[in-house]
C-alpha positions as CSV (number, residue, x, y, z in Angstrom):
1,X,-26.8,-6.1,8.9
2,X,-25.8,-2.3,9.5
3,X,-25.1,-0.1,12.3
4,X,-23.8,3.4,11.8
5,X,-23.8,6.2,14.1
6,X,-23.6,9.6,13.5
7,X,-20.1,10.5,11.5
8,X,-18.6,13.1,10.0
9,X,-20.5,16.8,9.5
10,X,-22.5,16.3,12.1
11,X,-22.4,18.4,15.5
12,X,-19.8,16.2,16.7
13,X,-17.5,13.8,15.3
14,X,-18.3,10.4,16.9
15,X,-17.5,6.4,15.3
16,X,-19.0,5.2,12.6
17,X,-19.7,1.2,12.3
18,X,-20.8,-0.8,9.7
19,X,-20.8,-4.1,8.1
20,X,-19.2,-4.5,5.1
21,X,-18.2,-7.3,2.6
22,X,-15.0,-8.2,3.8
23,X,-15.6,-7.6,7.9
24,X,-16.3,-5.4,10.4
25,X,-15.4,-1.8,9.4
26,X,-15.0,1.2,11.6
27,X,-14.3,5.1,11.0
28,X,-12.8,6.7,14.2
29,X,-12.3,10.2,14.9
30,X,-8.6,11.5,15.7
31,X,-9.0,13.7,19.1
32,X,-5.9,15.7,18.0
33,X,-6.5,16.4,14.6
34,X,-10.2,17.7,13.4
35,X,-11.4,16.5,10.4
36,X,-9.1,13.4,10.8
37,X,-9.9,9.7,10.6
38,X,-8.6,6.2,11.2
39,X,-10.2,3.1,9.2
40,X,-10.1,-0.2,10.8
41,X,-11.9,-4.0,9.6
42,X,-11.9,-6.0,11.8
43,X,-10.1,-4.1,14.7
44,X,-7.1,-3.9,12.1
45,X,-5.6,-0.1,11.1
46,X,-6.2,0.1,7.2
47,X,-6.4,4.1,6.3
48,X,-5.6,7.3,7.8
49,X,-6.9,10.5,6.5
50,X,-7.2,13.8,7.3
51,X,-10.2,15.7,5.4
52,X,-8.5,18.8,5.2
53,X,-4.4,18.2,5.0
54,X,-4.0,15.2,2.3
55,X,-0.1,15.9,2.5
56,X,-0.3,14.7,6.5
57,X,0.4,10.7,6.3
58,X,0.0,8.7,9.5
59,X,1.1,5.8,8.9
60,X,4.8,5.3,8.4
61,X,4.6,2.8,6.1
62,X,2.8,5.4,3.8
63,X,5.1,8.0,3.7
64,X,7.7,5.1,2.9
65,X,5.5,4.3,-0.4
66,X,5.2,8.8,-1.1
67,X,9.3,9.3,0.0
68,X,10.1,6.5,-2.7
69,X,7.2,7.6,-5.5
70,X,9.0,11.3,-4.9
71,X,12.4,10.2,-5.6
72,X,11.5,8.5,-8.6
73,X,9.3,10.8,-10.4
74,X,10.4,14.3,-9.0
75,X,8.1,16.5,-10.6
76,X,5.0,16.4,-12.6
77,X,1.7,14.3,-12.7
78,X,1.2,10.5,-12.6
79,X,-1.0,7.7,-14.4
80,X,-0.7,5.4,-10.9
81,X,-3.0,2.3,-10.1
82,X,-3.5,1.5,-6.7
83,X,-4.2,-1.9,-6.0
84,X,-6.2,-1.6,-2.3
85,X,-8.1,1.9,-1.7
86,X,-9.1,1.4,2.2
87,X,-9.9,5.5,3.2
88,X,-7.7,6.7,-0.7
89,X,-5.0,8.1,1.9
90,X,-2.0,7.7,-0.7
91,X,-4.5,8.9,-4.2
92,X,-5.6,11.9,-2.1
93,X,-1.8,12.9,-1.5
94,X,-1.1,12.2,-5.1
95,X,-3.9,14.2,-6.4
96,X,-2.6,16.7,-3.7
97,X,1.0,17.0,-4.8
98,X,0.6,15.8,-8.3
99,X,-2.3,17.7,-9.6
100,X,-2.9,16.7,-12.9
101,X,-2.8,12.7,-11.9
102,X,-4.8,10.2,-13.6
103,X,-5.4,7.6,-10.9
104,X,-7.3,4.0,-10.8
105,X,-7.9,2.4,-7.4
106,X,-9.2,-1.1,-7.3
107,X,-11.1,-1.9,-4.0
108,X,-12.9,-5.3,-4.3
109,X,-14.9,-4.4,-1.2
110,X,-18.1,-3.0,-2.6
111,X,-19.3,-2.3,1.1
112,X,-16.1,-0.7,2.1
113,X,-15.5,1.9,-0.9
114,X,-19.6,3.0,-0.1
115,X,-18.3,4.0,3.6
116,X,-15.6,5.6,2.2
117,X,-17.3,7.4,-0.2
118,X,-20.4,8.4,2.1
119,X,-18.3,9.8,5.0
120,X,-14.7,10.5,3.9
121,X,-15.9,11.6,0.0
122,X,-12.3,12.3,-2.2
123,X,-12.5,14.8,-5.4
124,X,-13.4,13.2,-7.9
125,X,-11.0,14.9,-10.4
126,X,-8.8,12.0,-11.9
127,X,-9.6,9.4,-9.5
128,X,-11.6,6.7,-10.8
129,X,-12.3,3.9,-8.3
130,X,-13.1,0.3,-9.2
131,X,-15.0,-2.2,-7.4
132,X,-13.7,-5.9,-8.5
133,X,-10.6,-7.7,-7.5
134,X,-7.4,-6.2,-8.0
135,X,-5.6,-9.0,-9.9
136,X,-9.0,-9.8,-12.2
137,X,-8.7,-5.6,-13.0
138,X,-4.7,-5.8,-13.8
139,X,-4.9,-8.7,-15.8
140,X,-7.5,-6.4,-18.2
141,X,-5.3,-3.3,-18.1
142,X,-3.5,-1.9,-21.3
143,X,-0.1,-3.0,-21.2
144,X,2.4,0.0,-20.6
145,X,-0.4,2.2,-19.6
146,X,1.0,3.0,-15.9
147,X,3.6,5.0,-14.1
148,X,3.2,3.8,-10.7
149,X,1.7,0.4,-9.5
150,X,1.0,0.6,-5.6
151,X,0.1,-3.1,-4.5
152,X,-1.7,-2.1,-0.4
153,X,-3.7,-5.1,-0.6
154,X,-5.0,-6.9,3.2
155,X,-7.4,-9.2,3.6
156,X,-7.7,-8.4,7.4
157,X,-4.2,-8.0,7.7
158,X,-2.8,-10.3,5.3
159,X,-2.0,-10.1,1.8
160,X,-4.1,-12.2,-0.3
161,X,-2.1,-15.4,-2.0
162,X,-3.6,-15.0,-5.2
163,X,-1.4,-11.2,-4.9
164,X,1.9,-12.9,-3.9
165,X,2.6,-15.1,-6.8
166,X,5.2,-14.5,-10.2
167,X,2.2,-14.5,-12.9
168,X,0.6,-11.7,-10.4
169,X,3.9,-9.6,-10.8
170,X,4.4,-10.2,-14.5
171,X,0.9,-8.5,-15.1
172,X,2.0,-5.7,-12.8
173,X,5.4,-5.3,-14.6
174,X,3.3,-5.7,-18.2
175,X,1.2,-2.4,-17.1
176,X,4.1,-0.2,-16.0
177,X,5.8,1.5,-18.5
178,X,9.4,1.0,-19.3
179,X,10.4,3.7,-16.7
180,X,7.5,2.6,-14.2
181,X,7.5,2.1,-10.7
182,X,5.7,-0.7,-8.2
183,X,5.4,-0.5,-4.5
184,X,4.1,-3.4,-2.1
185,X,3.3,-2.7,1.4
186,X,4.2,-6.1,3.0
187,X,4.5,-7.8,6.1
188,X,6.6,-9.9,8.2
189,X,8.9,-11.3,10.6
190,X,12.1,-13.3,11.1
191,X,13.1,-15.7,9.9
192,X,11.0,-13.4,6.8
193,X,10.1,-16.9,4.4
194,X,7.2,-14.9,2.8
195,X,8.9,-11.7,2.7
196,X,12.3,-12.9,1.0
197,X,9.4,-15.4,-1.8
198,X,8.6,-11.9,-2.3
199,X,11.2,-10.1,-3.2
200,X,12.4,-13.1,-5.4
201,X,8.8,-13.3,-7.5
202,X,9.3,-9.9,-8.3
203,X,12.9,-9.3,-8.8
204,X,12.8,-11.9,-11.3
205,X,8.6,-10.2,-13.1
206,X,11.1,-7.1,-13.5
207,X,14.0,-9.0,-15.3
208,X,16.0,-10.9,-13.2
209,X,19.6,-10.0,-12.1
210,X,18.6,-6.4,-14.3
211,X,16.2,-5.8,-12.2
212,X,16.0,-3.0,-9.6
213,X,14.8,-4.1,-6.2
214,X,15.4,-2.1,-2.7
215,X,13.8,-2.6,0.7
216,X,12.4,0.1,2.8
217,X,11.6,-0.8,6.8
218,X,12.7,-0.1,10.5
219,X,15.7,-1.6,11.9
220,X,13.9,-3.4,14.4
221,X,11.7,-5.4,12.0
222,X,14.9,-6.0,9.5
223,X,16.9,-7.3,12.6
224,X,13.9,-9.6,13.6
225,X,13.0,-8.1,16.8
226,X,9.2,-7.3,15.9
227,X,6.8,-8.0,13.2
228,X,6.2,-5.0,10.9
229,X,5.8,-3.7,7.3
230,X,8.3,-3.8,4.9
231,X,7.5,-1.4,1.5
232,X,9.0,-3.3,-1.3
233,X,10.1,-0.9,-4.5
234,X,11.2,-2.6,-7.9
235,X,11.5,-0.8,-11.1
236,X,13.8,-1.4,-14.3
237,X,16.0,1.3,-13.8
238,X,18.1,2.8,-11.0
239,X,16.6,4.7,-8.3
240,X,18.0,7.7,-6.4
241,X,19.3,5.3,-3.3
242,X,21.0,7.9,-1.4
243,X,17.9,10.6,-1.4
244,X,15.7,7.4,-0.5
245,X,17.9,6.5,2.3
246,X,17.8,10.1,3.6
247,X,14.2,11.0,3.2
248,X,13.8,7.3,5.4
249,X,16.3,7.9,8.1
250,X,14.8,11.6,8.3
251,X,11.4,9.7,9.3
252,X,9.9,10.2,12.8
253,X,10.7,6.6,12.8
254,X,13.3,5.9,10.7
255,X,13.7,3.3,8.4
256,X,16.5,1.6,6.5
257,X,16.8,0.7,2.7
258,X,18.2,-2.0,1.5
259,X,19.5,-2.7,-1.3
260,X,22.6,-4.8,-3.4
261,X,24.1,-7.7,-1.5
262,X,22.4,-6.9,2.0
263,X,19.0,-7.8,-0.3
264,X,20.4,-10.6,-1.5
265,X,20.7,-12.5,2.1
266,X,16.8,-12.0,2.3
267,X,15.9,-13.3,-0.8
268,X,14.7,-16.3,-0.8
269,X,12.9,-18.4,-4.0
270,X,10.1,-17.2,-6.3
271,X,6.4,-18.0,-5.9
272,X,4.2,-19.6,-8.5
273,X,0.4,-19.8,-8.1
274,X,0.6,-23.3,-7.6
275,X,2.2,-22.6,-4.3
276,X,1.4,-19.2,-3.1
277,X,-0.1,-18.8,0.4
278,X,-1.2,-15.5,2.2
279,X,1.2,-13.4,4.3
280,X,1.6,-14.3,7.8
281,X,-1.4,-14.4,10.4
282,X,0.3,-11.3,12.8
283,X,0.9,-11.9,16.1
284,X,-2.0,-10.5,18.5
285,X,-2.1,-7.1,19.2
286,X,0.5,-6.5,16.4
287,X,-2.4,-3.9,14.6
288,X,-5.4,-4.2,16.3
289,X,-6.9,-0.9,17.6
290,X,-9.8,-1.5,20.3
């Protein structure tokens, strides 16, 4: 069943509602900002974007994911796959500040990505969206054929387990290229069991001890005084730390990275298929919007 009011281009910018294969989704208008709009499914925030500024990023967690995509890759355009498209917040800013990009986002809610496309429509130029499920369309990817992996995949508002296990990573680290970069928007809290699984399985996709792994989150979720989001960076060469660490501290709310031994007391064992589970149910209220 589907109920939609009204949304954007009309006379006035009011919610949109509809069903769609994965839950209830909603598109709701940002009073400060025209042209702006927040995505929730099922009451939980999944997309920020604002029609006409792609470079304006809501979320914190997002411009965590562009600060650590920009010091990697300074200049010039990307072949990026996002795994999770939600409202395309990050492939607009890429298209945006990268022109030239080739990008592939793979949404596996059919439902969703016709929303999307109906009421927040993207440029089509280089962005090729995919309907299926994101580890069924990275296991048929060329090998070496991406710059940038961005893994921004919720199920409600957990990651799904099938997306947390060390043969899901290896296919990610088989599609970046040699001087690639992946990103995973995670989430947890203390005592962080799923989070530190996490950065094991893919520390040891990238190479093991060669492998380059940092951490990027607020102090108050690293010191386990909240649950929050935690971006998760891992390439197979050095990144620029200290620019990372001051584009984060810089932040409205400022966030840590961590990296070397302070990464090593979070880390925790890898995880196989055979044993992956789904990131922790949040607490209530943690990200639902009314």
């Amino acid at each position: 069943m589907e109920h939609v009011e009204a949304g954007p281009g009309g006379d006035e910018d009011v919610p949109v509602g509809r069903t769609v294969d994965f839950g209830e989704a909603r598109l709701l208008p940002d009073v400060d900002r025209p042209r702006a709009w927040l995505l929730t499914v099922d009451g939980a925030p999944q997309s920020y974007v604002d029609l006409d500024d792609p470079a304006h990023l809501e979320f914190e967690y997002v411009r965590r994911l562009a600060s650590a995509i920009d010091c990697a890759f300074p200049d010039g355009p990307l072949d990026a796959v996002h795994l999770g498209g939600g409202a395309l917040t990050l492939p607009r800013w890429l298209a945006h500040e990268r022109p030239g990009s080739r990008q592939q986002v793979v949404e596996a809610d059919r439902g969703l990505v016709a929303l999307v496309s109906e009421y927040l429509p993207w440029a089509a130029d280089g962005v090729t969206a995919h309907t299926t499920d994101a580890r069924a369309w990275l296991t048929g990817a060329p090998a070496a054929s991406a710059d940038l992996i961005v893994a921004d995949v919720f199920g409600g508002a957990r990651v799904p387990a099938h997306l947390t296990s060390l043969e899901f990573a290896r296919e990610a680290a088989r599609v970046l290229r040699p001087d690639g970069l992946y990103l995973a928007n995670l989430a947890d809290a203390a005592p962080f069991a799923f989070l530190g699984g996490q950065l094991a399985t893919v520390r040891q996709a990238f190479g093991g001890p060669d492998a380059f792994v940092c951490l990027l989150a607020e102090p108050g979720v690293l010191r386990g005084r909240r649950y929050g989001n935690a971006v998760l960076a891992a390439a197979r060469r050095p990144l620029p730390l200290d620019a990372l660490s001051r584009l984060c501290a810089a932040d409205v709310f400022p966030a840590r990275v961590v990296s070397g031994s302070a990464l090593d007391v979070l880390t925790g064992r890898p995880v196989h298929d055979a044993a992956a589970v789904p990131s922790p149910e949040p607490p209530d209220g943690a990200f639902t919007v009314g």
